[in-house]
C-alpha positions in Angstrom: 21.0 -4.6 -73.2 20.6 -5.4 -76.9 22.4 -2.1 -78.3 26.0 -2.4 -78.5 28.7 -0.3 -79.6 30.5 -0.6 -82.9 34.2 -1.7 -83.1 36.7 -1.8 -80.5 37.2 0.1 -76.4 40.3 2.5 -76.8 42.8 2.4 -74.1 41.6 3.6 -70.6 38.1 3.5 -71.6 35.8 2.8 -68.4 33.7 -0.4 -69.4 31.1 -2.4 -67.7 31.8 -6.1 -68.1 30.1 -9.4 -66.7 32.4 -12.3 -65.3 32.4 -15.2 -67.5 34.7 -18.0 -66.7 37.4 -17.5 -63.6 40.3 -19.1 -64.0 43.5 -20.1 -61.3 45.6 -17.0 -63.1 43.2 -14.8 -65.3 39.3 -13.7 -65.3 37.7 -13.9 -68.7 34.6 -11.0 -68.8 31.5 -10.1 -71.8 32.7 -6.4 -72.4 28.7 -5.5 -72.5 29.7 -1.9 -74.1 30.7 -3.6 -77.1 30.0 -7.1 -77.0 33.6 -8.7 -76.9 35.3 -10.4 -75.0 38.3 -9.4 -72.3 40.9 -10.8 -69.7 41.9 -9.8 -67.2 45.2 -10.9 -65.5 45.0 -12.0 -61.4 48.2 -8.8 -61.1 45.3 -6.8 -62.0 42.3 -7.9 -60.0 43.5 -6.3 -56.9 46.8 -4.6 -55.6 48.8 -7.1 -53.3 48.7 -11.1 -53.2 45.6 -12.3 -54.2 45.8 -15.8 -52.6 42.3 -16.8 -54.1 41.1 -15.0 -57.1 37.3 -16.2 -56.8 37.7 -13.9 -53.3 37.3 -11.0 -55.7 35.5 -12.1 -58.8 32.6 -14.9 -59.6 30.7 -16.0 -62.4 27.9 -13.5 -63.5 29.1 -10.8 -61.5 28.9 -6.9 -63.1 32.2 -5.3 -62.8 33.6 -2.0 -64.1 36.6 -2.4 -65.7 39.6 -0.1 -67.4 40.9 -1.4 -71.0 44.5 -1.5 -70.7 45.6 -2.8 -74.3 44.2 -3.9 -77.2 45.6 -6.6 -79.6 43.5 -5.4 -82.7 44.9 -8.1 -84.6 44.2 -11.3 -82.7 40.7 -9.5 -81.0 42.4 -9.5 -77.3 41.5 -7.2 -75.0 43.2 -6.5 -71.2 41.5 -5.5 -68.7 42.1 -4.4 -65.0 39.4 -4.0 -62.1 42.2 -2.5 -59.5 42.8 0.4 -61.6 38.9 1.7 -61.6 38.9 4.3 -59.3 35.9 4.8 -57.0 34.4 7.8 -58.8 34.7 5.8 -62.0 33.0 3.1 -60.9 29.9 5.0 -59.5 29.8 7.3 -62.6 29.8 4.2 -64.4 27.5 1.9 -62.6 24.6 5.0 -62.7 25.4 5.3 -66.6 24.8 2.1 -66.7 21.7 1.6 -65.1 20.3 4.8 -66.8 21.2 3.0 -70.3 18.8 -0.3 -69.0 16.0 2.5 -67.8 15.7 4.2 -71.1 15.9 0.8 -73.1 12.8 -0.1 -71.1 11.3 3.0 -72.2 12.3 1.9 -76.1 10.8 -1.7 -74.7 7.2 -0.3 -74.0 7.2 1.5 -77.3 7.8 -1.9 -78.6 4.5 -3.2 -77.0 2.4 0.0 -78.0 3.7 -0.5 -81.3 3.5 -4.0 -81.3 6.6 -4.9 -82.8 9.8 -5.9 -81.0 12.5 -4.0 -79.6 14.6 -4.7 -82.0 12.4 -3.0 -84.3 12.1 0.1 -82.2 16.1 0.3 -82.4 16.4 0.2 -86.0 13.6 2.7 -86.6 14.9 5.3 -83.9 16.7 3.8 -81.0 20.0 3.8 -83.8 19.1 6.9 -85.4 19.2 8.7 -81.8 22.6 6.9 -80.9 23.8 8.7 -84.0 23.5 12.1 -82.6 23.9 11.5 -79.0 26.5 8.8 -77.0 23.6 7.4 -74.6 19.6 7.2 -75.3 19.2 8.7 -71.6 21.7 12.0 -72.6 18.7 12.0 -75.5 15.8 11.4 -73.3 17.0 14.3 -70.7 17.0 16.3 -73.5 13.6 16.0 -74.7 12.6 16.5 -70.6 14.6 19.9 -70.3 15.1 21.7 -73.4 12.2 20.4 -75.5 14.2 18.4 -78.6 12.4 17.0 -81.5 13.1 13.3 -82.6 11.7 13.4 -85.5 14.3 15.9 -87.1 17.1 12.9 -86.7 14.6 11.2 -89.3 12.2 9.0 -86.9 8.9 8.6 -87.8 6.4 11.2 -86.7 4.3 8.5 -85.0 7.2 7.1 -83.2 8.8 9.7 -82.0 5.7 11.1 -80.4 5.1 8.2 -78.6 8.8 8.2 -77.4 8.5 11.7 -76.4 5.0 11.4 -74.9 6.4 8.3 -72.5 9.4 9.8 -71.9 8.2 13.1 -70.6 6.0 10.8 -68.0 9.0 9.0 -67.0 11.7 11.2 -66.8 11.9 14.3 -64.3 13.9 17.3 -65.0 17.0 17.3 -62.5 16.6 19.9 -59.9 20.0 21.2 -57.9 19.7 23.1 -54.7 21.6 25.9 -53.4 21.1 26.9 -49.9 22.7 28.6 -46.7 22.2 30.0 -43.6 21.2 33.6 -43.1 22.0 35.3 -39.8 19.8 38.6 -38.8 19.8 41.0 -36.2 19.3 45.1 -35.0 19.7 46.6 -32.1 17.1 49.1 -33.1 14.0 49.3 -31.3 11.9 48.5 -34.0 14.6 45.6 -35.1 12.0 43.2 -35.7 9.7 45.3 -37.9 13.2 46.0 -39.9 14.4 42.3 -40.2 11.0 41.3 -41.8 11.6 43.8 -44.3 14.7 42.1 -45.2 13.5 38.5 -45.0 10.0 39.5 -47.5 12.9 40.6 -49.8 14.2 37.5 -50.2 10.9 35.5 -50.3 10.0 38.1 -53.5 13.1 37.4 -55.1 11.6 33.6 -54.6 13.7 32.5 -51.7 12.8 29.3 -49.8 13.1 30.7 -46.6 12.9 29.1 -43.0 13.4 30.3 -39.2 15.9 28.0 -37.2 15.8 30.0 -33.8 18.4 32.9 -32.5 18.2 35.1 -35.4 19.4 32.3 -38.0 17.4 31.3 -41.3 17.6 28.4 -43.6 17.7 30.4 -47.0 18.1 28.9 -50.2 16.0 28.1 -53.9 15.9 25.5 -56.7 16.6 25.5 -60.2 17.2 23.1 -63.1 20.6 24.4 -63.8 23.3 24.8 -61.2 24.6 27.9 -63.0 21.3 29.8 -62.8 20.4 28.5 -59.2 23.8 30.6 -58.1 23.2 33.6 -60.3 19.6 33.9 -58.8 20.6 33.2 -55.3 23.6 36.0 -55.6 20.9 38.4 -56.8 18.5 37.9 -53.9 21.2 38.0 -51.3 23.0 41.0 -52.7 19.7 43.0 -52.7 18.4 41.7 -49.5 22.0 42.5 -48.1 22.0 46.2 -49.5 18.4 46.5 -47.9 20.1 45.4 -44.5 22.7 48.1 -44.7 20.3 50.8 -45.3 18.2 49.9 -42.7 21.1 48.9 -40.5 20.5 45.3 -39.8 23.4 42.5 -39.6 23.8 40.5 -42.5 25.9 37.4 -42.4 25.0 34.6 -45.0 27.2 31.0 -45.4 27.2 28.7 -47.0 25.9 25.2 -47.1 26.3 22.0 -49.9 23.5 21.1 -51.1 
């Protein structure tokens, strides 16, 4: 990617690197964050004996890497791969490959504008990274709550055409909370009643769905997590006061989304 970051990692930053040169003892990596340069030492490629380094690392290979100390003096950076953690890696890997998606973005701007990307960056791509850490934590912005580029100082033109492609491009994220509902009455008009309780739930907008014996998949979507829960509690605690007025079993659990 052609934007880098300013200055030096701190220590325990998550980085993404590319393998450079491999060596009998050390691995020598681009630090693509920043643009530098790091090592890392074979004790810190993988736990245990590493009889062969190039078993683990080659030569244009993307790794995610943890900065372990810093030489500011002398520009040396240490690195380890066997101390990334698996969540770290995924979290950073998707960052990652979010970053490269939302440059291409900036990229086709380039061509509508017909200048180069380079161009785009220094007439908004920096002046977005000045008020946000990523271009894609800007980009999700403009998708969900609406955000204005042109009050960081772009250009009017500009930043509609950023906001125009970006608004094709990127989707608002959608979370899902769901569960299975169980319903039944011994009443002899039990069925009549249980309707009742499922149209309650389809008002309050409930997906819902018959999986046989009395159970229903129940459940809605929302952009925020936080409102998807607040919105199912409030069906279900309405639908489940119905049920006990009209003396039907109510017994909801849960399921991940």
């Amino acid at each position: 990617m052609l934007y880098k970051k300013k200055g030096m990692p701190e220590v325990n930053e998550v980085v993404m690197c590319t393998v450079k040169k491999v060596l009998f003892h050390s691995v020598f990596v681009d630090i693509e964050d920043y643009g530098l340069e790091g090592m890392i030492h074979i004790s810190e490629v993988s736990p245990g004996r590493i009889r062969n380094i190039r078993d683990y690392v080659k030569e244009g290979k993307k790794i995610v890497c943890k900065v372990l100390n810093i030489k500011r003096d002398k520009g040396h950076i240490d690195l380890s791969l066997r101390r990334v953690n698996l969540a770290q890696r995924k979290n950073k890997v998707s960052e990652y490959k979010q970053e490269q998606k939302s440059e291409k973005i900036l990229e086709h701007i380039a061509r509508e504008l017909k200048t180069d990307l380079k161009g785009v960056y220094e007439n908004a791509g920096y002046k977005i990274l000045e008020n946000y850490d990523t271009l894609h934590s800007a980009f999700v912005d403009i998708v969900e709550n609406g955000v204005s580029l042109e009050k960081f100082g772009i250009d009017k033109k500009i930043a509609g055409k950023i906001e125009e492609f970006v608004k094709e491009k990127i989707k608002p994220a959608i979370v899902s909370v769901k569960g299975t509902l169980k319903l039944s009455s011994l009443d002899g008009k039990g069925v009549e009643l249980v309707k009742k309780v499922l149209n309650n739930l389809v008002k309050s907008n409930m997906e819902v769905s018959y999986l046989g014996s009395g159970k229903y998949n129940v459940g809605l979507q929302d952009k925020n997590y936080k409102d998807a829960e607040s919105k199912l509690k409030e069906a279900l605690d309405s639908s489940a006061k119905l049920a006990k007025e009209l003396n039907v079993n109510f017994d909801f659990s849960r399921k991940n989304a």
